[in-house]
C-alpha positions as a Markdown table, in Angstrom:
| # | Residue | x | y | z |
|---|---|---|---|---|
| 1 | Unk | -5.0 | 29.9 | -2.5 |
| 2 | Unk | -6.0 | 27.5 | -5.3 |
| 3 | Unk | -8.2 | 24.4 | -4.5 |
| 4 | Unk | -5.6 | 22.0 | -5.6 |
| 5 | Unk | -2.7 | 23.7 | -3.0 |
| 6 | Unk | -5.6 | 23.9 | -0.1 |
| 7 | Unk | -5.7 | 20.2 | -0.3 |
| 8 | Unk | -2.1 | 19.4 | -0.4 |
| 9 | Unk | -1.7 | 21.8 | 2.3 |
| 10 | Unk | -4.5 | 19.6 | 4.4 |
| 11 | Unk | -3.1 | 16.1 | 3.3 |
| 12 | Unk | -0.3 | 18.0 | 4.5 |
| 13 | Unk | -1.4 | 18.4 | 8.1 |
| 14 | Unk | -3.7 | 15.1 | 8.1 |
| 15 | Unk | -0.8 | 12.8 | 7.6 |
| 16 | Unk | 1.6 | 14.7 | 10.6 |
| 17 | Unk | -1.6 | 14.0 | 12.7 |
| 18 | Unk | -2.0 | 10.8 | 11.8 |
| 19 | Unk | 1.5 | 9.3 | 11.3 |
| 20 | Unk | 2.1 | 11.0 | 14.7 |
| 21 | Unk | -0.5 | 8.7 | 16.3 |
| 22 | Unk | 1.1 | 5.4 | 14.4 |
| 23 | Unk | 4.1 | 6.0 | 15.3 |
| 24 | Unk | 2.8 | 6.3 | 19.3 |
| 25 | Unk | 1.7 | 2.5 | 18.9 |
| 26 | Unk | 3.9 | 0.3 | 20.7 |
| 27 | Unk | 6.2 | -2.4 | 18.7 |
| 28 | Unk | 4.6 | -5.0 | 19.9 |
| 29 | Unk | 1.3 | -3.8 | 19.4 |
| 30 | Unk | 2.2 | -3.2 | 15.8 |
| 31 | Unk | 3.3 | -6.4 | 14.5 |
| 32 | Unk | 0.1 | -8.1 | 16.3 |
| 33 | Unk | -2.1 | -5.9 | 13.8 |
| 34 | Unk | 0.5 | -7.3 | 11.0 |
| 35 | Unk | -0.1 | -10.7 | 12.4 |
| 36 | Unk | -3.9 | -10.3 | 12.8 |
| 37 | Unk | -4.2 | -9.2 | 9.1 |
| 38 | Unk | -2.2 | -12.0 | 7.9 |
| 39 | Unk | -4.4 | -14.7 | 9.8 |
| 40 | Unk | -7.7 | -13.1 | 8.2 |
| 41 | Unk | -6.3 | -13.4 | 4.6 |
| 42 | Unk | -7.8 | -11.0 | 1.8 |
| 43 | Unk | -11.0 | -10.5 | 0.8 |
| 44 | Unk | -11.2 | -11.2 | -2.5 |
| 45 | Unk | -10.0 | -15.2 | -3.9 |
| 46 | Unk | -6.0 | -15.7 | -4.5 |
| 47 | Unk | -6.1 | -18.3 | -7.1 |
| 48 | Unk | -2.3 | -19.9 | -7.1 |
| 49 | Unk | -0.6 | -17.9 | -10.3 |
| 50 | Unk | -2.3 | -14.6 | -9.4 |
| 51 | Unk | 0.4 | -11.8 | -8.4 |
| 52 | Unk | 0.0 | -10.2 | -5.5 |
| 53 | Unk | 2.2 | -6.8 | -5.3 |
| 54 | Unk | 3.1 | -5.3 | -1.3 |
| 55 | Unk | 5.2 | -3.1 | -0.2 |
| 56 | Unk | 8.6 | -3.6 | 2.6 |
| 57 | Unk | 7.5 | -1.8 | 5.1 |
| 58 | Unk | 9.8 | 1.5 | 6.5 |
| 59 | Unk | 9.6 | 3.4 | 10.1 |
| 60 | Unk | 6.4 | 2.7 | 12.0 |
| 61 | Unk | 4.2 | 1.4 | 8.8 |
| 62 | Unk | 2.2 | -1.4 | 8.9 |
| 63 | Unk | 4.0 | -4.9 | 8.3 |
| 64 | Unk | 2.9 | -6.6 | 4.8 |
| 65 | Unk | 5.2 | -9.5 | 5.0 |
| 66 | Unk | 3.3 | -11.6 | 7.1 |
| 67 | Unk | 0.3 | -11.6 | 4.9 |
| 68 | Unk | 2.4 | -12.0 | 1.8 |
| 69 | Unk | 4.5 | -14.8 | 3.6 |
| 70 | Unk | 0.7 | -16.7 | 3.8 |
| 71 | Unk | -0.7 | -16.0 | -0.3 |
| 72 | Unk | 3.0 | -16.8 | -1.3 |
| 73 | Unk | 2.5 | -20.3 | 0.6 |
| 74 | Unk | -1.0 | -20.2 | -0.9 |
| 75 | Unk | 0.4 | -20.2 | -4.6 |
| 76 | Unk | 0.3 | -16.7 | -5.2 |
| 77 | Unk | 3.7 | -15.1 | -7.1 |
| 78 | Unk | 4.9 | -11.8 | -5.2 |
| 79 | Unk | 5.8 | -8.3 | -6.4 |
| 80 | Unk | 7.6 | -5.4 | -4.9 |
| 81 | Unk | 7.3 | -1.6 | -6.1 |
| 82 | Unk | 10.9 | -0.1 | -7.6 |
| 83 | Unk | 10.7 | 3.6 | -7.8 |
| 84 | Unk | 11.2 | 4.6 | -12.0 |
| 85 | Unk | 12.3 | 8.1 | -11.1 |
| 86 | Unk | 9.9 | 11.3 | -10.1 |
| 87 | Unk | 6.6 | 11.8 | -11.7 |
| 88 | Unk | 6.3 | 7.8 | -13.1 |
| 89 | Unk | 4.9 | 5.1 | -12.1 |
| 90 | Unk | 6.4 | 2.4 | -10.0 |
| 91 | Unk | 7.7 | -0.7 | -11.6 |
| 92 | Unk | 6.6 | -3.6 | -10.0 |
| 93 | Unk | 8.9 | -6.6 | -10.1 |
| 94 | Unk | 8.5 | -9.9 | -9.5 |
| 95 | Unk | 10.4 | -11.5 | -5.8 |
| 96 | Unk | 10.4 | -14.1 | -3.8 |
| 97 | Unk | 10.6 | -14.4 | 0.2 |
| 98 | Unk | 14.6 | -14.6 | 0.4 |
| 99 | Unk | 15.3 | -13.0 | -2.8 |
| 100 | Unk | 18.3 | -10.3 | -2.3 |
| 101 | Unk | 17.6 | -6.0 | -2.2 |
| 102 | Unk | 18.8 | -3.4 | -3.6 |
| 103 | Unk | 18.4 | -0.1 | -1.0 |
| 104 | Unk | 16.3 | 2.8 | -3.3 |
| 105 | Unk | 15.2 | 5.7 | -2.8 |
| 106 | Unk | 14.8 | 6.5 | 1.1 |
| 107 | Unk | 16.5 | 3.6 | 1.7 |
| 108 | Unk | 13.7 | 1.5 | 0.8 |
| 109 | Unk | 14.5 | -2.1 | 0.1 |
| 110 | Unk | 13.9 | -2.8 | -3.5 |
| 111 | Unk | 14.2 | -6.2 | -6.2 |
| 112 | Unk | 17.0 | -6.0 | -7.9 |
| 113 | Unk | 16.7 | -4.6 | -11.5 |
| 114 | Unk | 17.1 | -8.2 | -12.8 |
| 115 | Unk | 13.7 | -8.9 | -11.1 |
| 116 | Unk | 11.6 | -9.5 | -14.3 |
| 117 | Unk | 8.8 | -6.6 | -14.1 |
| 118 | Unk | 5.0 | -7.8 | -13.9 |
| 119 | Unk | 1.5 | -6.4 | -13.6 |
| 120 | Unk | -0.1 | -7.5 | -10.9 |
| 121 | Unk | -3.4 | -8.5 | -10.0 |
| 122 | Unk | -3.7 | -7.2 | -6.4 |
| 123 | Unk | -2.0 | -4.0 | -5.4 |
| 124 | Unk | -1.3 | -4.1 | -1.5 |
| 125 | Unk | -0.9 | -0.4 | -1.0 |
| 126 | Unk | 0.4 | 1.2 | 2.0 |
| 127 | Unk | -0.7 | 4.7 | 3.3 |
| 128 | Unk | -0.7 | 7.0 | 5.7 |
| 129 | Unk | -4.4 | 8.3 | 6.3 |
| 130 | Unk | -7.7 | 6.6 | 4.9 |
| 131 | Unk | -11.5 | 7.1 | 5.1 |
| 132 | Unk | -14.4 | 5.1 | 3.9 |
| 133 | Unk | -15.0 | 6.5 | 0.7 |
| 134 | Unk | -11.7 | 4.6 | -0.6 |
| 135 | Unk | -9.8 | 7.3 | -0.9 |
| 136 | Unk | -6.2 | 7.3 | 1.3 |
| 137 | Unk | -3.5 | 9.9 | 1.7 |
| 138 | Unk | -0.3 | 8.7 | 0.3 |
| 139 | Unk | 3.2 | 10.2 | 1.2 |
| 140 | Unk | 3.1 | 12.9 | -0.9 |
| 141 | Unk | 4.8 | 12.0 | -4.6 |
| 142 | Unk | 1.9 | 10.8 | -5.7 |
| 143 | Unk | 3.4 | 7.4 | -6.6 |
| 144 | Unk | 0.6 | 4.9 | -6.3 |
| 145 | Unk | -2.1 | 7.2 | -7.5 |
| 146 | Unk | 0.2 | 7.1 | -10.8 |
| 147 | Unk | 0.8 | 3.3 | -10.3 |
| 148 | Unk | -2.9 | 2.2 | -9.7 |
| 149 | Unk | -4.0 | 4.5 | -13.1 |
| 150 | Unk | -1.5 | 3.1 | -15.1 |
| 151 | Unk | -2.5 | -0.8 | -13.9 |
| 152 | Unk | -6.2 | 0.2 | -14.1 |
| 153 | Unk | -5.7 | 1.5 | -17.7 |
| 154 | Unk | -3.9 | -2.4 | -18.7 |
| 155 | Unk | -6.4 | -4.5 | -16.9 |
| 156 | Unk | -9.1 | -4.8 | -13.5 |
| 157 | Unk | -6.9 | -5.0 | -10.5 |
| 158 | Unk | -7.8 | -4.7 | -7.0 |
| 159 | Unk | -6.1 | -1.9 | -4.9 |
| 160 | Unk | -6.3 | -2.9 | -1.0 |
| 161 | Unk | -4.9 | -0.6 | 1.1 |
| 162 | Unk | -3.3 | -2.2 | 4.6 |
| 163 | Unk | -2.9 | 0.2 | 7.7 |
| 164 | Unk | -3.7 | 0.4 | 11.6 |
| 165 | Unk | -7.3 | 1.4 | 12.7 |
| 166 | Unk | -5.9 | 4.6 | 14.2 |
| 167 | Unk | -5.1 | 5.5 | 10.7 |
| 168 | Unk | -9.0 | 6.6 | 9.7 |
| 169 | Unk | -10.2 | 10.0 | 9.2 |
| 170 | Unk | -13.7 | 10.9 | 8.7 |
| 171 | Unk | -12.5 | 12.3 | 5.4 |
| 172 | Unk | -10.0 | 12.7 | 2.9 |
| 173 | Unk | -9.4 | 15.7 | 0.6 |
| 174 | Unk | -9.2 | 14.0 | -2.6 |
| 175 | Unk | -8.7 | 15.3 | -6.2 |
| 176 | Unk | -9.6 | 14.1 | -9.7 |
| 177 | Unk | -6.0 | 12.1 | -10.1 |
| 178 | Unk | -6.2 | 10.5 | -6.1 |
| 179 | Unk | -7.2 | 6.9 | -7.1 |
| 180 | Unk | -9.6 | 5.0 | -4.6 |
| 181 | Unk | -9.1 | 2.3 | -2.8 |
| 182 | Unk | -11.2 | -1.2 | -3.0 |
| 183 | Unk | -10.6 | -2.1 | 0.4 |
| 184 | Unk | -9.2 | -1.6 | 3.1 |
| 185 | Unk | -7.4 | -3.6 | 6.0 |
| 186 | Unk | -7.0 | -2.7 | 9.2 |
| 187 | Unk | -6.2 | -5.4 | 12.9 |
| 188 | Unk | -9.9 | -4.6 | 13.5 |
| 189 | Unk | -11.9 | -5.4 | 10.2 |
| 190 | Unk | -11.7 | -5.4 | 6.7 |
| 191 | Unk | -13.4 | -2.5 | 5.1 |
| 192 | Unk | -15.2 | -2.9 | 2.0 |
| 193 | Unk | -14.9 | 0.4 | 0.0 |
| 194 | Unk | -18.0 | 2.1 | -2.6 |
């Protein structure tokens, strides 16, 4: 088996384990972590103009709206991923709390394709597995690797993953295209990646 199959095969296996254990947490328990993170705030300065790109949220993942609800009140200009089509990058576009969906891919909520598309500044990324090396293990297309190069290649952004503390591994099987994390956020601390 070649190197790069052996680790897809044990991201593979890593994420059942550990979506398996998020999706045990109880609802309630769940949006309190969402809640939590949203109270702390991020850890790096939101000046008012800066766009701040999340993520709507689908099964048992962690609940970004709450802490984008807060930098949107703090002047911050929102952004939601729109999948381009296998193998690209996402498009980020810009929204607004209220503004009306479109259902993509997996029935993910989407801007509509009106939404003017923007770069943002701060990529709120969502994941299934993470460790403290700044690496995380996606869902498997490789989306947001290809979406954090492409950013990174424009301009400096800052890539914060957001997940449950149940969601660390000791260690994730990366490659040379998995793209590292700044921080991370969990309801227990905010984890400030090498």
């Amino acid at each position: 088996m070649s190197q790069p199959s052996l680790i897809t095969e044990q991201k593979t296996s890593l994420r059942a384990s550990v979506l398996a254990l998020r999706d045990a947490m109880p609802a309630a328990e769940r949006q309190a972590a969402a809640d939590a993170i949203a109270e702390r705030g991020l850890p790096v300065e939101v000046i008012p103009g800066a766009i701040v790109s999340g993520f709507m949220p689908m099964k048992s993942e962690i609940n970004p709206l709450p802490l984008l609800r807060k930098l949107s009140g703090a002047g911050a200009l929102l952004a939601l991923p729109c999948i381009a089509g296998r193998g690209k990058p996402l498009i980020m576009r810009a929204w607004t709390i209220g503004d009306a969906f479109k259902e993509g891919q997996w029935g993910i909520r989407e801007p509509l394709p009106e939404a003017p598309e923007v770069a943002p500044d701060i990529v709120i990324v969502p994941l299934a597995a993470f460790d403290r090396t700044g690496q995380r293990i996606g869902y498997g297309a490789g989306y947001y690797d290809m979406t954090l190069a492409a950013l990174r290649a424009k301009k400096k952004i800052v890539a914060i993953g957001i997940a449950f503390a149940v969601q660390e591994i000791p260690h994730v099987p990366a490659t040379e295209r998995d793209e590292r994390l700044d921080f991370v956020l969990t309801e227990k601390e905010v984890i400030a990646l090498p």
